[in-house]
C-alpha positions as CSV (number, residue, x, y, z in Angstrom):
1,X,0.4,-40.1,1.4
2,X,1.3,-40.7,-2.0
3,X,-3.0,-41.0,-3.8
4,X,-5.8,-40.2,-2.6
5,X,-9.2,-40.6,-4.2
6,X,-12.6,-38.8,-3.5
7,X,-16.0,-40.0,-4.7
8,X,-18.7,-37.3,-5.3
9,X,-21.5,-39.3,-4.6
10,X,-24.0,-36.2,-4.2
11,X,-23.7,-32.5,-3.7
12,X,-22.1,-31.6,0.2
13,X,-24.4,-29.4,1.8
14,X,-23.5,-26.3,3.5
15,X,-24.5,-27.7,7.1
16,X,-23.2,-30.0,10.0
17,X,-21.4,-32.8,8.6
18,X,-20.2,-35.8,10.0
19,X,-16.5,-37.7,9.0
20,X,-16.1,-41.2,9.6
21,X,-12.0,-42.7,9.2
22,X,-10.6,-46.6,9.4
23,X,-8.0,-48.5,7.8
24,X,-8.6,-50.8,5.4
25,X,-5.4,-52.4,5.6
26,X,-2.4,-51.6,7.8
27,X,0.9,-53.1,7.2
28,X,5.3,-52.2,7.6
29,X,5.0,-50.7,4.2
30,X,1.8,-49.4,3.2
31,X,-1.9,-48.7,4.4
32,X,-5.1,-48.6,3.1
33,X,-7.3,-45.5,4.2
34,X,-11.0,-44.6,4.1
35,X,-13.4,-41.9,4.9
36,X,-16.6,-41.2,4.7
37,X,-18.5,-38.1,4.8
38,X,-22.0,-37.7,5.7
39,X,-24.7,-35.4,6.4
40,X,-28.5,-36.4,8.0
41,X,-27.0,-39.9,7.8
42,X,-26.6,-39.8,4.0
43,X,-23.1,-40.5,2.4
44,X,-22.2,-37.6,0.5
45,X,-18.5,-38.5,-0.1
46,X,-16.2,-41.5,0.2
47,X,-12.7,-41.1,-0.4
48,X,-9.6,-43.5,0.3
49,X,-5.8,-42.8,0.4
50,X,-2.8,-45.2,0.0
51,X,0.1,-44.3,2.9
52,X,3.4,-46.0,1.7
53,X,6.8,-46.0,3.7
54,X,9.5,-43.0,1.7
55,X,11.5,-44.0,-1.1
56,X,15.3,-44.3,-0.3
57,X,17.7,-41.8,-0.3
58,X,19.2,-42.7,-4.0
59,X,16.3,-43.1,-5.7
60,X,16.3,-41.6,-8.7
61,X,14.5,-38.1,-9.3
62,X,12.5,-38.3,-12.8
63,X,10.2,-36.0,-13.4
64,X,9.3,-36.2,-17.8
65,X,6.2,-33.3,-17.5
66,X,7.2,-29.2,-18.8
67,X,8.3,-27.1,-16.2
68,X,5.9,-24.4,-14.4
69,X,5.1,-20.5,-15.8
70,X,7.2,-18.6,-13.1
71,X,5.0,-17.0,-10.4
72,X,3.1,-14.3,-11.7
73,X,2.4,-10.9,-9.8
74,X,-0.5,-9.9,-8.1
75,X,-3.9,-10.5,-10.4
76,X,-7.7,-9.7,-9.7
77,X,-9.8,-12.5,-9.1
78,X,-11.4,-12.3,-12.6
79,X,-14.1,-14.1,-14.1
80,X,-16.2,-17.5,-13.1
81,X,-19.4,-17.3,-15.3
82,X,-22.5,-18.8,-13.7
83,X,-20.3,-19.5,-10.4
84,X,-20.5,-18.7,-6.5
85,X,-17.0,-16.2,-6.2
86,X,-17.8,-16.1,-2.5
87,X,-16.8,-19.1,-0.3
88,X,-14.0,-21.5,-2.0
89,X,-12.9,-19.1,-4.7
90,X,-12.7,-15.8,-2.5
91,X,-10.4,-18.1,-0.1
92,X,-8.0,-19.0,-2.3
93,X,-5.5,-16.3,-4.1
94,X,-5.9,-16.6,-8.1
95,X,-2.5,-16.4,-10.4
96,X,-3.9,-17.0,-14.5
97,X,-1.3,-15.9,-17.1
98,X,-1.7,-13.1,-18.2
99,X,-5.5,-12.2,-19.7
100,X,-6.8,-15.2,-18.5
101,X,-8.9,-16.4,-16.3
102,X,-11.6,-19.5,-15.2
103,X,-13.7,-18.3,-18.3
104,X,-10.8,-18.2,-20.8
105,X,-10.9,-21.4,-23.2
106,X,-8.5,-24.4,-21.8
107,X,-6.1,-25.8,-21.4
108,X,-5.1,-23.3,-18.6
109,X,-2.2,-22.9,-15.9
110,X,-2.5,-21.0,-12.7
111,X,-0.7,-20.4,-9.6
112,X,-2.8,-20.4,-6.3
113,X,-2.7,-20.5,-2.3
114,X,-5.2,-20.6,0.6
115,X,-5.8,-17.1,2.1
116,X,-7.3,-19.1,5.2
117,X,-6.8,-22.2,6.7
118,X,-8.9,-24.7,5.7
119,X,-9.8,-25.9,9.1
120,X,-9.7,-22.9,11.9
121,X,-7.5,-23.2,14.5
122,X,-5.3,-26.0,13.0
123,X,-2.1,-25.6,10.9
124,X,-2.2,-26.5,7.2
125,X,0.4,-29.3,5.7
126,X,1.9,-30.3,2.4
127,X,-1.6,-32.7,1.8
128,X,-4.2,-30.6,2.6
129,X,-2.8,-27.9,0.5
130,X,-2.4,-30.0,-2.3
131,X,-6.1,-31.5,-2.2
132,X,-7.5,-27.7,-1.6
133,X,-6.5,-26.8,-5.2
134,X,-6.5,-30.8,-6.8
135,X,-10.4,-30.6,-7.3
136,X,-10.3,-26.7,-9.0
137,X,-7.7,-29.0,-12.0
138,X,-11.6,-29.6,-14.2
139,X,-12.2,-25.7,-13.7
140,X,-8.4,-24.5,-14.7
141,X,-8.9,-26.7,-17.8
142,X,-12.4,-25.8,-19.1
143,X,-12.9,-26.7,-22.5
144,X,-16.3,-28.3,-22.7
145,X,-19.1,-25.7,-22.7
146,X,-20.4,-26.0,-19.2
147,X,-22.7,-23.0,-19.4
148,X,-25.2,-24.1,-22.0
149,X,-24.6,-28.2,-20.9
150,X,-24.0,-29.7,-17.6
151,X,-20.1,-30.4,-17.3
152,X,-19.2,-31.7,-13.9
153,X,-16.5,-33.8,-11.8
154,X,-17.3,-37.1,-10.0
155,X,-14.3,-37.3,-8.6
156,X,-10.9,-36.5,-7.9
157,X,-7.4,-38.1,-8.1
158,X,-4.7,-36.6,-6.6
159,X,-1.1,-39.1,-7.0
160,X,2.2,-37.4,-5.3
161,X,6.1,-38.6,-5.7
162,X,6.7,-36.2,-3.1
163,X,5.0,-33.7,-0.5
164,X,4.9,-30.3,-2.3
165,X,6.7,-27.6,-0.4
166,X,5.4,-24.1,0.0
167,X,2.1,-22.4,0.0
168,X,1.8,-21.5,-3.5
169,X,0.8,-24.6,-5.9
170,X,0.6,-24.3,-9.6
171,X,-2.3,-26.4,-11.8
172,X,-1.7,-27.2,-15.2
173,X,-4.8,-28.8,-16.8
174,X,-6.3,-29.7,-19.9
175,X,-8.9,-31.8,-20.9
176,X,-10.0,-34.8,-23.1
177,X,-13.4,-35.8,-24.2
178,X,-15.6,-37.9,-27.1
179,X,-18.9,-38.1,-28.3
180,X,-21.1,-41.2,-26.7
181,X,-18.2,-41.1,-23.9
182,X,-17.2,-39.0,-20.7
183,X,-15.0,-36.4,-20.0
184,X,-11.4,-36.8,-18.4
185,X,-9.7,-33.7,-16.8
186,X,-6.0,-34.2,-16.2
187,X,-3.3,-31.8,-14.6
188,X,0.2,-31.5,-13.5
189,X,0.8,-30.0,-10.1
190,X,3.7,-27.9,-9.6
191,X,5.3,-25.9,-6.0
192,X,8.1,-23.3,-6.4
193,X,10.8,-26.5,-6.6
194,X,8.7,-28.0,-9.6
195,X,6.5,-31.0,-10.9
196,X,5.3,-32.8,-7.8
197,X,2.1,-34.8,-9.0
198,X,-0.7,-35.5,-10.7
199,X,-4.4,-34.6,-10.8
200,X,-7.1,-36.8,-12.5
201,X,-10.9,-36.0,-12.6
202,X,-13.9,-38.3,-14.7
203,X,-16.3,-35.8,-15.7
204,X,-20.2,-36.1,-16.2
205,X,-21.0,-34.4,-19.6
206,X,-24.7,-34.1,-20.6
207,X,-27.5,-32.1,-21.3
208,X,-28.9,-29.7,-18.4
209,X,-32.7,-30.8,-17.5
210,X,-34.7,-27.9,-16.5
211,X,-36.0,-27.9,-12.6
């Protein structure tokens, strides 16, 4: 799988959900995939994915991004004004640099890895790692105030040259806005062997409306 793209189209509820798959195109090279997500027969998400046959052998390995923080020791979870720390964030193991945290001014870097699986009972691969942590890329890189406004992803765009290897995945994110525009959060993903892909989220940025 070498992009996938999820749509936010509304928040997912906490409650019986229902996952709908075809392909949108098959062929010897590549395919076209699609989901959708719903729940009380309302889409909720839509998200595709482009499969592609492996590079060859001697293609060249170019990788143009920084290299990762090594792995830092054990932190605590830290701070995540205004959030939920139970559910997602309690699952996954949190590595900031050092004195930092979701609530330290971005761009930010961290090292993280599911505590559970993300489906019980099944085994974990390279992909679903990597799209556990893709969508936390907007949160690593917090620069917009999104405790007096409303900052939020639409989306997420997760592109891989190659299947990261490992549990632990490192995020590092920044983010880009303007006045009478949108937000853009982009990050580099990282495993122990390095740069891997890319993360790209569109965020909503306006004011919060009371009720």
């Amino acid at each position: 799988i070498a992009r996938v793209t999820v749509e936010l189209l509304r928040p997912v509820p906490v409650a019986d959900l229902r996952v709908e798959v075809r392909a949108v195109r098959t062929g010897a090279r590549v395919e076209l995939l699609e989901g959708e997500l719903t729940a009380d027969g309302e889409p909720v998400l839509l998200a595709r994915a482009w499969r592609m046959v492996a590079s060859p052998d001697d293609t060249p390995s170019l990788r143009h991004g920084p290299a990762a923080p090594p792995l830092p020791g054990p932190r605590p979870l830290g701070s995540m004004t205004g959030a939920y720390l139970g559910g997602y964030v309690s699952a996954m193991e949190w590595r900031f640099e050092d004195g930092r945290s979701f609530d330290s001014p971005g761009p930010g870097t961290v090292w993280a890895r599911q505590r559970v699986p993300l489906v019980a009972g099944e085994r974990d691969t390279a992909l679903t790692r990597a799209l556990t942590l893709a969508d936390s890329s907007w949160a690593v890189a917090f620069e917009l105030d999104h405790r007096e406004g409303l900052v939020i992803n639409t989306d997420v765009t997760l592109a891989l040259h190659r299947d990261p290897v490992g549990e632990w995945l490192c995020l590092r994110s920044e983010t880009a806005s303007s006045p009478a525009g949108s937000g853009l959060a982009t990050g580099l993903m990282y495993d122990g062997s390095g740069d891997c892909g890319r993360v790209l989220q569109t965020l909503l940025v306006t004011e919060r409306r009371d009720g």
